[in-house]
C-alpha positions, 0 to 999 in steps of 0.5 A, a space after each residue: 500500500 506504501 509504495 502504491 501511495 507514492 507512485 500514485 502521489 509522485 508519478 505525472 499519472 495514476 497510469 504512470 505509477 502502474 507502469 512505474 511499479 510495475 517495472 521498479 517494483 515488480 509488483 502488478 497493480 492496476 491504475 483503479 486500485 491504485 487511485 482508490 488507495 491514493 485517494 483513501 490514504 489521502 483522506 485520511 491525512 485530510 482527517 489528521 489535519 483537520 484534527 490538528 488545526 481544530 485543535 490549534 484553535 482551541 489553544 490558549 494565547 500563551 501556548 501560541 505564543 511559545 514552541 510546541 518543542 525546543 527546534 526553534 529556528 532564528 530565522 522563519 520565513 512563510 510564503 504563500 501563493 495559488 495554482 490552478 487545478 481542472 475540478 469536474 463533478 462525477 459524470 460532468 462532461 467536458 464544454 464543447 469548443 468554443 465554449 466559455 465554461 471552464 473547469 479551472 479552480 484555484 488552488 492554495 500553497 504555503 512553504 514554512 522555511 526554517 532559516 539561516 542568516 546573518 544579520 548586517 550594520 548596513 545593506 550588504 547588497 546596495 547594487 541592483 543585480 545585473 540580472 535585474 539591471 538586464 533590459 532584454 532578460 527583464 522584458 521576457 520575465 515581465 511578460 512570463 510572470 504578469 498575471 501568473 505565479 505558475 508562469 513565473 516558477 518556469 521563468 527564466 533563471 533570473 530569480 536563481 541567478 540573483 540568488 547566486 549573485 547575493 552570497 549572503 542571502 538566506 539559506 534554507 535548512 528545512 522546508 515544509 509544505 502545505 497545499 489544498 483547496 479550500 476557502 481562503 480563512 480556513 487556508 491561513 488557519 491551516 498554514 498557521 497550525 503548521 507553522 506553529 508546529 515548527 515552532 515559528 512562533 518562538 522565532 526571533 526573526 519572522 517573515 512572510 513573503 508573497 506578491 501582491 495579491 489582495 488575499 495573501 496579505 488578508 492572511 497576513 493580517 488575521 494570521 501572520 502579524 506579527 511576522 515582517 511583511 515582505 512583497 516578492 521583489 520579482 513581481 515589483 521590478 516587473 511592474 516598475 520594468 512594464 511602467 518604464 516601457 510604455 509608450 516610450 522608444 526601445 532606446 529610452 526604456 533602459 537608463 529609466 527602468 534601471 534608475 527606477 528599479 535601482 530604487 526599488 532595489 533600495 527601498 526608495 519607492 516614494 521616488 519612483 512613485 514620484 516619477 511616474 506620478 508625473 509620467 502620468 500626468 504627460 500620458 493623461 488617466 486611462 479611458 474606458 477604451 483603452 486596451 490592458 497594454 495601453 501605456 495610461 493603464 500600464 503606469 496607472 496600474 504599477 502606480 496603483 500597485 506602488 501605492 498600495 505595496 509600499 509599505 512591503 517594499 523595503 528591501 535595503 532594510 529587509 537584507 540587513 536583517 538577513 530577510 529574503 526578499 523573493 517568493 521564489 521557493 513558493 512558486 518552486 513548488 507551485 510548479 512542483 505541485 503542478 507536475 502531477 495535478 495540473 494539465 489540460 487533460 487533467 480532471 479532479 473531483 474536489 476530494 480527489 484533487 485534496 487527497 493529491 495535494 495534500 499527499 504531494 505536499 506531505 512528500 515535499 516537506 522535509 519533515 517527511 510527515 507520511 513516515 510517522 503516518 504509516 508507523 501509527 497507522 497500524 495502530 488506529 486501524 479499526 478492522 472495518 473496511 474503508 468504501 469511500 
């Protein structure tokens, strides 16, 4: 049954995972049993977790506050962002072409990272990165990325190439995963049983890391606080790049863009406020007409992004405190997440895609939680079979 869970958990197909049992295992099961005992098993850590964030609710406030054990981190850090899945009820058929009915639904995705860095006087990195400084790499991010966290994990490389340009950033010990569908309060109460667990609350350093979608920083507040607020550099720098290139000639967008984001870079964002403040007044507010590309409502909208993320965005001060400052393990593992439950001819029911996505992130997560589930299992069978 355990290596039947993991093949269906990590092979892109429960067809894949017989064939891959098959000829690694030498054991015959079919795909059916296979996705019955994957959904099962599935559902049953479901139930564990529920278990669990009841029982984090029903916790005083002094026992929040402090670590369930003595492995306390110095340096915590939480980052949360969406998917998307394809969900069908049993028997609903696929909308013929050209329809607009979709099946695609969001999903949601937390990494707890326990951390290691050192803390500076002063910004051990003030230069912009030349991999943000280059205008050709950040037109092709800019496009990828805008509108999609799944687009930008597969990106160009210029998230891991800044990593290794900042030799004193964060370093990660230990990861832990949560994914699911559900509403989003229920989502951030999830995430934050778990980042007790880890014992985060007793941190010295917390951050919390995610772009500016409305929702991430609704969980921030109700659940995460107390952690230092931090908007993903990458999807600023994005926005800054597309401000600076609208409605202007290809030879005039460089030396703006990298005098725009080298304030950024420095958390100087009231300056680049003030600039495009005045960009748009030349290009006039956006009309009804205009178009999502049209340089009115490309500056309105990063002026509008600015504005409201600007208390995120200071990042000279965030890496002298040793602080990541990029999404970028998130959306990692977005993309890993994907591999086996996104794709065009993909259909889930709603308790099967949470069954997949919380076996997935239970096999991502260095805590390795599936190891003590299958020690204890024995243990809590009952002797009555399971027909779900």
């Amino acid at each position: 049954m355990k290596k039947a869970v993991y093949a269906g958990t990590n092979a892109t197909s429960f067809r894949q995972a017989e064939s891959d049992l098959k000829e690694e295992a030498e054991l015959s099961i079919s795909q059916q049993r296979i996705m019955r005992v994957t959904k099962r098993i599935g559902q049953e850590r479901i139930d564990q977790r529920d278990e669990a964030v009841e029982q984090w609710r029903a916790l005083p406030l002094p026992e929040l506050q402090r670590s369930p054990h003595e492995h306390v981190p110095s340096l915590a850090c939480v980052q949360v962002d969406g998917g998307r899945i394809q969900i069908r009820k049993d028997g609903e058929e696929s909308p013929p072409e050209g329809s607009r009915k979709s099946f695609w639904r969001e999903t949601n995705a937390a990494v707890l990272l326990r951390m290691h860095s050192v803390q500076h006087e002063t910004d051990p990195c003030p230069k912009l990165p030349e991999s943000f400084a280059n205008v050709a790499r950040m037109a092709q991010l800019s496009r990828e990325i805008k509108g999609s966290s799944a687009a930008a994990a597969e990106a160009p490389s210029a998230r891991e190439e800044h990593e290794q340009e900042r030799p004193e950033r964060p370093k990660v010990l230990a990861k832990n995963v949560v994914a699911m569908r559900c509403r989003d309060d229920d989502f951030g109460a999830h995430v934050a049983t778990a980042a007790w667990e880890s014992g985060f609350a007793a941190a010295m350093r917390k951050a919390f890391v995610a772009d500016g979608l409305p929702v991430n920083w609704t969980i921030w507040r109700k659940h995460f606080s107390h952690y230092t607020p931090i908007l993903d550099f990458v999807h600023a720098v994005c926005y800054v790049f597309n401000a600076a290139a609208a409605g202007r000639p290809l030879d005039d967008v460089a030396e703006i863009y990298r005098r725009w984001a080298q304030w950024t870079w420095s958390g100087q964002v009231d300056q680049v406020i003030g600039e495009l403040q005045t960009r748009q007044q030349e290009l006039g507010l956006p009309q009804d007409g205009d178009a999502e590309t049209h340089p009115r409502r490309v500056v309105s909208e990063a002026l509008c992004y600015l504005r409201n993320q600007q208390s995120r965005m200071r990042y000279a001060e965030y890496r002298r405190q040793g602080l990541p400052i990029t999404s970028a393990y998130i959306e990692s593992t977005i993309k890993q997440l994907n591999r086996r439950v996104k794709g065009s001819e993909k259909f889930w029911t709603d308790g099967g895609a949470e069954a997949l996505l919380q076996l997935s992130a239970d096999h991502l997560s260095d805590r390795a939680p599936l190891n003590k589930f299958w020690q204890e299992r024995p243990t809590q069978s009952t002797g009555y079979r399971c027909y779900r």
